[in-house]
PyMOL CGO cylinders between C-alpha atoms (Angstrom):
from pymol import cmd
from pymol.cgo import CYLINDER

trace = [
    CYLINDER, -0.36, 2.81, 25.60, -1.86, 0.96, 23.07, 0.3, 1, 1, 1, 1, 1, 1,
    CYLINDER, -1.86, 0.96, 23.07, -0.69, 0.57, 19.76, 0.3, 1, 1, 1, 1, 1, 1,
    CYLINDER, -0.69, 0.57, 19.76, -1.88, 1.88, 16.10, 0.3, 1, 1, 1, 1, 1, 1,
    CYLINDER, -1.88, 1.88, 16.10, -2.43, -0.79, 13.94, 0.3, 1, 1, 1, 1, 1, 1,
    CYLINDER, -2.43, -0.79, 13.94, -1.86, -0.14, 10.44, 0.3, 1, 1, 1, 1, 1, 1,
    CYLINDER, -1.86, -0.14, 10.44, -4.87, -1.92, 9.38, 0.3, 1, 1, 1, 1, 1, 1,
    CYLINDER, -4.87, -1.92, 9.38, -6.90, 0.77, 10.99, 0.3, 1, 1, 1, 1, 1, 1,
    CYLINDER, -6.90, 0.77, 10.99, -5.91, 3.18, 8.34, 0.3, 1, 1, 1, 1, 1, 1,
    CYLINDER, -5.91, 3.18, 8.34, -6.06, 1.81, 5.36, 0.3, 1, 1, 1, 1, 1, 1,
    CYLINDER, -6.06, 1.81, 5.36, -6.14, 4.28, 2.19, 0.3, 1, 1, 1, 1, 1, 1,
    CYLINDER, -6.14, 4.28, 2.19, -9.77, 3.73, 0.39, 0.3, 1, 1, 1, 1, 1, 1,
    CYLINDER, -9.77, 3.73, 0.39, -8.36, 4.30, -3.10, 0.3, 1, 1, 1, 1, 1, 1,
    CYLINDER, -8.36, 4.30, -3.10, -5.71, 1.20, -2.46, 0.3, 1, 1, 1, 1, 1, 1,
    CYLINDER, -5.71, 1.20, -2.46, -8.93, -0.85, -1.05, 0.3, 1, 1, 1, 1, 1, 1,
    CYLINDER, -8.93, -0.85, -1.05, -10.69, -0.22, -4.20, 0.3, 1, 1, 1, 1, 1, 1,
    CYLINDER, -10.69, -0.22, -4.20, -7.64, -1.09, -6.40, 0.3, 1, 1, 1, 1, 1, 1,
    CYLINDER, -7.64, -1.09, -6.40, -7.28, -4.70, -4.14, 0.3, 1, 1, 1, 1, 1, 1,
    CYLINDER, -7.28, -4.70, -4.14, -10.95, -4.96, -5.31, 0.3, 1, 1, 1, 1, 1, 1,
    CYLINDER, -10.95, -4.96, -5.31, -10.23, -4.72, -8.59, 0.3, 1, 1, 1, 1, 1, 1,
    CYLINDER, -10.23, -4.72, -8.59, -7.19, -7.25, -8.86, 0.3, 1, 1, 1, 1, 1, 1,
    CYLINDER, -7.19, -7.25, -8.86, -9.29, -9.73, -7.30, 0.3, 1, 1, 1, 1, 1, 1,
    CYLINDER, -9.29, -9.73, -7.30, -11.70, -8.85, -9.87, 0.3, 1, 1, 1, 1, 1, 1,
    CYLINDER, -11.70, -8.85, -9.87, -9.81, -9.39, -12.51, 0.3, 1, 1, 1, 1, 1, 1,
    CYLINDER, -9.81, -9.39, -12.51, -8.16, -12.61, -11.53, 0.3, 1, 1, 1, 1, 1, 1,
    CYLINDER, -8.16, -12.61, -11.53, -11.55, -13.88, -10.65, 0.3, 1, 1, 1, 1, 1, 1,
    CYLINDER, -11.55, -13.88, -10.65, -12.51, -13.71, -14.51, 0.3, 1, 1, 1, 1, 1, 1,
    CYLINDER, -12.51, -13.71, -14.51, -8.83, -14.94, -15.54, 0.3, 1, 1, 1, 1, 1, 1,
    CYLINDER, -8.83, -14.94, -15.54, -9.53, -17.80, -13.88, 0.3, 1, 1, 1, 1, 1, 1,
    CYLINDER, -9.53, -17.80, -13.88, -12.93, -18.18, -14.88, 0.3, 1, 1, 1, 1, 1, 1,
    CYLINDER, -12.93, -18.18, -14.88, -12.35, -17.21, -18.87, 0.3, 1, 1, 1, 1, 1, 1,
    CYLINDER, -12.35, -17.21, -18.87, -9.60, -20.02, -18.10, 0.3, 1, 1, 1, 1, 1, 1,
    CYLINDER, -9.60, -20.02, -18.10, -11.70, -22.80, -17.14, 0.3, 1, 1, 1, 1, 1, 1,
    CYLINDER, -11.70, -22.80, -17.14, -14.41, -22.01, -19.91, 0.3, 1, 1, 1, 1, 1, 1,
    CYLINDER, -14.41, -22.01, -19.91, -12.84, -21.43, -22.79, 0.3, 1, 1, 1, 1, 1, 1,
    CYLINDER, -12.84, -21.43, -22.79, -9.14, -23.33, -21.77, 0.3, 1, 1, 1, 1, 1, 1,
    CYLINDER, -9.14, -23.33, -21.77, -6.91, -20.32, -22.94, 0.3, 1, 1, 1, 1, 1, 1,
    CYLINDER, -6.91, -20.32, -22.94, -4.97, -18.08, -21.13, 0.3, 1, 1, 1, 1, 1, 1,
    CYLINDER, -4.97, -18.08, -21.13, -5.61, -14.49, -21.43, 0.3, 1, 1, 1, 1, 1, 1,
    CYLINDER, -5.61, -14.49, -21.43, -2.97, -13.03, -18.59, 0.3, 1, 1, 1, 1, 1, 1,
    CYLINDER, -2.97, -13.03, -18.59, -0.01, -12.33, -20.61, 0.3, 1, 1, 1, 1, 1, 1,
    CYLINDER, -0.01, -12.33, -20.61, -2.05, -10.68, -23.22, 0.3, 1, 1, 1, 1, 1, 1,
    CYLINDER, -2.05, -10.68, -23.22, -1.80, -7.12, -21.72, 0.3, 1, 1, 1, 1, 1, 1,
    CYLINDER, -1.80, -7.12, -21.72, -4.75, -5.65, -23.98, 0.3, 1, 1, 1, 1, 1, 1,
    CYLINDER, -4.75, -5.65, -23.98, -7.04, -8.40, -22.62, 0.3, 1, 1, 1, 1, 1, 1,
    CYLINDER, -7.04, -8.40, -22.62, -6.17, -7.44, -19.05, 0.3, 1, 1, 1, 1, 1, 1,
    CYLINDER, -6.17, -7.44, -19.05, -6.91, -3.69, -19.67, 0.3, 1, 1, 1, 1, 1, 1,
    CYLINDER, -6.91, -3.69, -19.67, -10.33, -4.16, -21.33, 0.3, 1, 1, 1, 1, 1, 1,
    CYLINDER, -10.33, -4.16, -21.33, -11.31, -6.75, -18.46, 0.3, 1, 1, 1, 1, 1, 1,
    CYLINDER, -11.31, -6.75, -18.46, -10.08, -4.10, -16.13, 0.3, 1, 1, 1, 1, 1, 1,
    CYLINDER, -10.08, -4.10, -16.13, -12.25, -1.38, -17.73, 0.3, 1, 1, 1, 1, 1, 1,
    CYLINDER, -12.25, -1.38, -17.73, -15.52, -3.67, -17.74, 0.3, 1, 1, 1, 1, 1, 1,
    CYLINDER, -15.52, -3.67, -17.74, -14.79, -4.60, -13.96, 0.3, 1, 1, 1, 1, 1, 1,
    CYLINDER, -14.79, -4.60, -13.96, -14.75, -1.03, -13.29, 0.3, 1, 1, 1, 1, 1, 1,
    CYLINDER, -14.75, -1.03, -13.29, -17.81, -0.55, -15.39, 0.3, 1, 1, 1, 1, 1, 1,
    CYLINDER, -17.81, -0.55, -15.39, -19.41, -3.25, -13.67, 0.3, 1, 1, 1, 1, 1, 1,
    CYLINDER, -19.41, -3.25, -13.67, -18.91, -2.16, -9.97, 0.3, 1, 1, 1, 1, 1, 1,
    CYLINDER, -18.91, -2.16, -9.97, -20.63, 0.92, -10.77, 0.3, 1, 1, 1, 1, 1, 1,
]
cmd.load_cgo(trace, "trace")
């Protein structure tokens, strides 16, 4: 018998949600390298980036 893989069903909210990490580490890393500061441990930063990525995908 051949087995289930897990991969096969995968929840669509959690896919969305990777999306949106990667996202938002995409433009840490790119506010990073143009402006040379670090805006990850700032938690409102993260939550307004978060918001616009949503807004974005739409």
């Amino acid at each position: 018998m051949k087995e289930l893989r897990t991969s096969q069903f995968r929840d669509p909210a959690s896919i969305c949600e990777n999306f949106d990490n990667r996202l938002v580490n995409h433009f840490v890393q790119e506010f990073k390298s143009k402006f040379n500061k670090v805006i990850s441990f700032n938690t409102r930063a993260i939550c307004r980036l978060r918001t616009a990525c949503k807004y974005a995908k739409r």
